[in-house]
N, C-alpha and C positions, 0 to 999 in steps of 0.2 A: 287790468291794472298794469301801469309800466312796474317794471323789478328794480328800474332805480328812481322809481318816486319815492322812496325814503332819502334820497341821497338829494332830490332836486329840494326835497321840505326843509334839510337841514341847512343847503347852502340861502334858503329863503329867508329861514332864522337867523343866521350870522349877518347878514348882509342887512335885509332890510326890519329886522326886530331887533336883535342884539344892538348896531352899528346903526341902526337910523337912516341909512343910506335911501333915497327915494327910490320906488322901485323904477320908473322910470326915465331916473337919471343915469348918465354916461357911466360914473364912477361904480353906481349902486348894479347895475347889469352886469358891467365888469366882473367886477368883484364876485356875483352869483355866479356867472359864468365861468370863473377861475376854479370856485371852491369847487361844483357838480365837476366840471370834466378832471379835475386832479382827482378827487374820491376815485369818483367812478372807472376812472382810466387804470390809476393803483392799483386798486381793487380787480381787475380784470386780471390786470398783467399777473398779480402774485398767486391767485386762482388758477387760471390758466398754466401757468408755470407747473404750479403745485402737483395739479393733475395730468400733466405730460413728463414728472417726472416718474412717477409708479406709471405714468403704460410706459416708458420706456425700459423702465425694470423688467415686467412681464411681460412685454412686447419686445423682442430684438427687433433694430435696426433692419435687420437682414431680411424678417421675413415681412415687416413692412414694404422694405422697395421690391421685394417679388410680388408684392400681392397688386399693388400700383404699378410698375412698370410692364408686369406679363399680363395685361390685358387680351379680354377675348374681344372686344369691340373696342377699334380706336375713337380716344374721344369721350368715353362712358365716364372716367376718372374726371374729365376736365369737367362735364356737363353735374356732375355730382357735387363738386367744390361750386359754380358756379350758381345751384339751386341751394346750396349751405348759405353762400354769401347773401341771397335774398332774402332767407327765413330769419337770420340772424341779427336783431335789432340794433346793429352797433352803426356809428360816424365812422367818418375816414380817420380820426384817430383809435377811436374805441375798440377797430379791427386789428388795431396792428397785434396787441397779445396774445390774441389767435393765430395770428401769419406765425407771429416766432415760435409759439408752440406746433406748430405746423413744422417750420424750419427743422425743429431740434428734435421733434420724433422719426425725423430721416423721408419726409413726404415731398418728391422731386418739387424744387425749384420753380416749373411752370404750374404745377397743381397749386401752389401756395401762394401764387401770384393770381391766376383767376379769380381765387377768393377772394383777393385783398382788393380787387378792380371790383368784384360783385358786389358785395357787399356792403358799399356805400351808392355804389352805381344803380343799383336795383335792389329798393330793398323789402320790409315790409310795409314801408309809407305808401309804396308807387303800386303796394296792394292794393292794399284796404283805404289809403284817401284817394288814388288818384282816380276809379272809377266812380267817386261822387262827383270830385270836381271836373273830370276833363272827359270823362265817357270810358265805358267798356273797350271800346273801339284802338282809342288812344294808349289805357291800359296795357290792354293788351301785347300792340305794335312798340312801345316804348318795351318793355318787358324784355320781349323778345331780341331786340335790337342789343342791349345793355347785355344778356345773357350770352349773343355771338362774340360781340366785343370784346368781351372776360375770355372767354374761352379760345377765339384766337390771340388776344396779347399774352395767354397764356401758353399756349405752344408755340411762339416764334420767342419767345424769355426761354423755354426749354430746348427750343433747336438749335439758338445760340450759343447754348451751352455755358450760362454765365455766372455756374455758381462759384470761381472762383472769384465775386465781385461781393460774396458773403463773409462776412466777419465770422470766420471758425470759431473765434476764443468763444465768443456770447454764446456757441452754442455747442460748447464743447464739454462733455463729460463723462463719469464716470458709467461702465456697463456693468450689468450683473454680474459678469464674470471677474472683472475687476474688483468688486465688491466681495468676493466670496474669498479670492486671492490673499486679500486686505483680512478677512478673516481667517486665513489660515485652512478653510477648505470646510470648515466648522457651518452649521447653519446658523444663518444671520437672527438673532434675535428683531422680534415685530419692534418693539422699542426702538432701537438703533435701527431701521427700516425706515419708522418714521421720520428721524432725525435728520437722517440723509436727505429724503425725499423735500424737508423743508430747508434745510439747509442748500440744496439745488436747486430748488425755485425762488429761493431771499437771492440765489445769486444772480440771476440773470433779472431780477427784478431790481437788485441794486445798481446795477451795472445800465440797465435802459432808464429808470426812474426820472435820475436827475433830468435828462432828454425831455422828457413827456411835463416834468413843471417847467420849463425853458418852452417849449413849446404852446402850452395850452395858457402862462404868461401872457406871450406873444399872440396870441389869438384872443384873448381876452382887452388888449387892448384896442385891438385892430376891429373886432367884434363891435359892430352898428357904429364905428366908425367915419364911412362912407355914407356923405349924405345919399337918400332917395331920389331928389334930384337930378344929380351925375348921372344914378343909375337910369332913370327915365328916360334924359336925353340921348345918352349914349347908345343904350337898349334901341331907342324910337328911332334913329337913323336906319332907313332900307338900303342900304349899302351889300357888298359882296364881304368887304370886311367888319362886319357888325359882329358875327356871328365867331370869330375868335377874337373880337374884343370883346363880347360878352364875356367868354369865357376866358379868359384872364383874368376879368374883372372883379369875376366870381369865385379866384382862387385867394385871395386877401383875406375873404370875407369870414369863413367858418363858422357854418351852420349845422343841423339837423336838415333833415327833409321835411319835418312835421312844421317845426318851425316856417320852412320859409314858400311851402309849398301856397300859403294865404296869400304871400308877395308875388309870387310870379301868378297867383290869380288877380291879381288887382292890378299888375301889370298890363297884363294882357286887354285884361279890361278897356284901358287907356289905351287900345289898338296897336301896343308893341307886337313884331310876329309872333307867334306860338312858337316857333322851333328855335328862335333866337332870346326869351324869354326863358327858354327848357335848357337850353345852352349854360343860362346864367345860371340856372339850379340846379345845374349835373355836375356843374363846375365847384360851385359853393361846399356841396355836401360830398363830395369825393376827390377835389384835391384842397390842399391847402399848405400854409407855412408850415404850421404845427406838425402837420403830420409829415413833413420833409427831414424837419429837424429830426425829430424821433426817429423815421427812418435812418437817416443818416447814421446812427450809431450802430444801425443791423448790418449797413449793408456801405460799398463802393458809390463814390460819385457816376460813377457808370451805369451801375445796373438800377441807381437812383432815376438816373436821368432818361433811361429809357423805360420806367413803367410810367412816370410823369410825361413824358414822349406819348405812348401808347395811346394812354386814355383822353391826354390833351386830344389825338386826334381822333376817337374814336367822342368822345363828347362834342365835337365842330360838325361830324358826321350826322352826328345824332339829329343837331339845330339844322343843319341845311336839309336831311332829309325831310321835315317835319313842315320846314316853311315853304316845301317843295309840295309838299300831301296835301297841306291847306292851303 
């Protein structure tokens, strides 16, 4: 059972029982699609938070970047965010409350960036649906590909050294040791523990929130949108440059991968290539406005513009190797 199938029944209820809206009309999708990703995205974020505020109480900073930075095998860190990103059932926006709890318990900059590339890049769809529809085979090589990808745009973001392209304030606060100060050297009552601990997750949740309904707004409108048509045509040209039109095409759009994995099988169908098809859906479910917006509040137009860079080219990669194999 999905864990936010209580969240999709309710936005089912407002929209098309409460509101009468047709389920498959423009406005009446919308609208469902507004309510689930605002919940569910909220709901991440103030979780998440929640619980990277007590590990970073009992966890210092300090010996988190020892334990991540003094590796005995380079790489092992990256390849471990990278296999979180896959098992982890979140969108390209869904992951970002994990990235910033990432951020703010002091976990370097390129390890928190592989996740956020995997995660939507390779997930658990491209598990469990894609060897019914596309074969073992395809699985597999798609898998693999998507998990190099993470993992190098994840060390050349850390070689560049571009955490200075991160918003401090959002993930700036109080340590244990501070806290103890603030008490006077006295042991901190569990009560006032907890207080803290929520009172430091409402904030960085207050502080991204507005982001994330401005965003998922905007994706909601844009959301089926796009006639199929366009997308046909556009797709169905054998050109050199189909394959990063695909995928631009597919960053408007903002989907799931369960959702849209049925379209690029019917696509295909109608003999558009496979790897320029796969383009369109690597695209769809791992970039998008929303999640730019929302980014934006974490981080620099700069260190924005280069994980959108990254995976932009590492999804065109993916398409041409693909219509190259078949």
């Amino acid at each position: 059972m999905d864990i936010f199938s209580p969240i999709k029944l309710f936005s089912n209820l407002v929209a098309y029982k409460w509101l009468s809206l047709g389920e498959h009309s423009y406005i009446g999708e919308s609208l469902n699609f507004f309510i689930y990703d605002a919940i569910k995205i909220g709901l991440l974020l103030l979780l998440i938070n929640y619980i990277m505020s007590i590990t970073r109480y009992f966890f210092p900073l300090e010996k988190v970047r020892d334990l991540l930075t003094k590796r005995r095998l380079f790489g092992l860190d990256y390849l471990f965010a990278a296999i979180l990103g896959v098992i982890t059932p979140f969108c390209s926006c869904s992951s970002i409350p994990l990235f910033i709890g990432f951020l703010s318990a002091g976990i370097p900059l390129g390890i928190t960036f592989t996740f956020l590339i995997a995660s939507p890049l390779v997930n658990e769809a491209s598990l469990y649906i894609f060897p019914s529809v596309f074969g073992l085979k395809t699985t597999i090589i798609y898998n693999l590909i998507g998990i190099v990808i993470s993992i190098l745009g994840g060390i050349l973001i850390q070689k560049l050294k571009m955490e200075k392209y991160v918003n401090k304030e959002l993930i700036k606060f109080k340590t244990k040791k501070d806290l103890e100060i603030e008490n006077k050297g006295n042991k901190i009552p569990f009560k006032k523990l907890i207080s803290y601990w929520w009172q430091d997750g409402m904030k960085i949740t207050k502080s991204v929130f507005p982001y994330v309904l401005l965003g998922v707004a905007i994706g909601a409108l844009i959301h089926g949108f796009i006639p199929q048509s366009l997308i046909e045509q556009t797709l169905g040209i054998k050109k050199w440059w189909t394959i990063p039109a695909a995928t631009l095409l597919g960053v408007p759009l903002y989907a799931n991968s369960v959702s849209v994995i049925p379209v690029i099988e019917a696509l295909i169908e109608k003999g558009i290539p496979f790897g320029t098809a796969l383009s369109f859906m690597t695209a769809t479910v791992t970039l998008s406005v929303p999640e730019a917006l929302i980014l934006k509040r974490v981080m620099k137009w700069q260190l924005l513009a280069m994980f959108f860079g990254i995976t932009t080219l590492g999804i065109i990669i993916i398409g041409y190797f693909f219509n190259f194999l078949y």
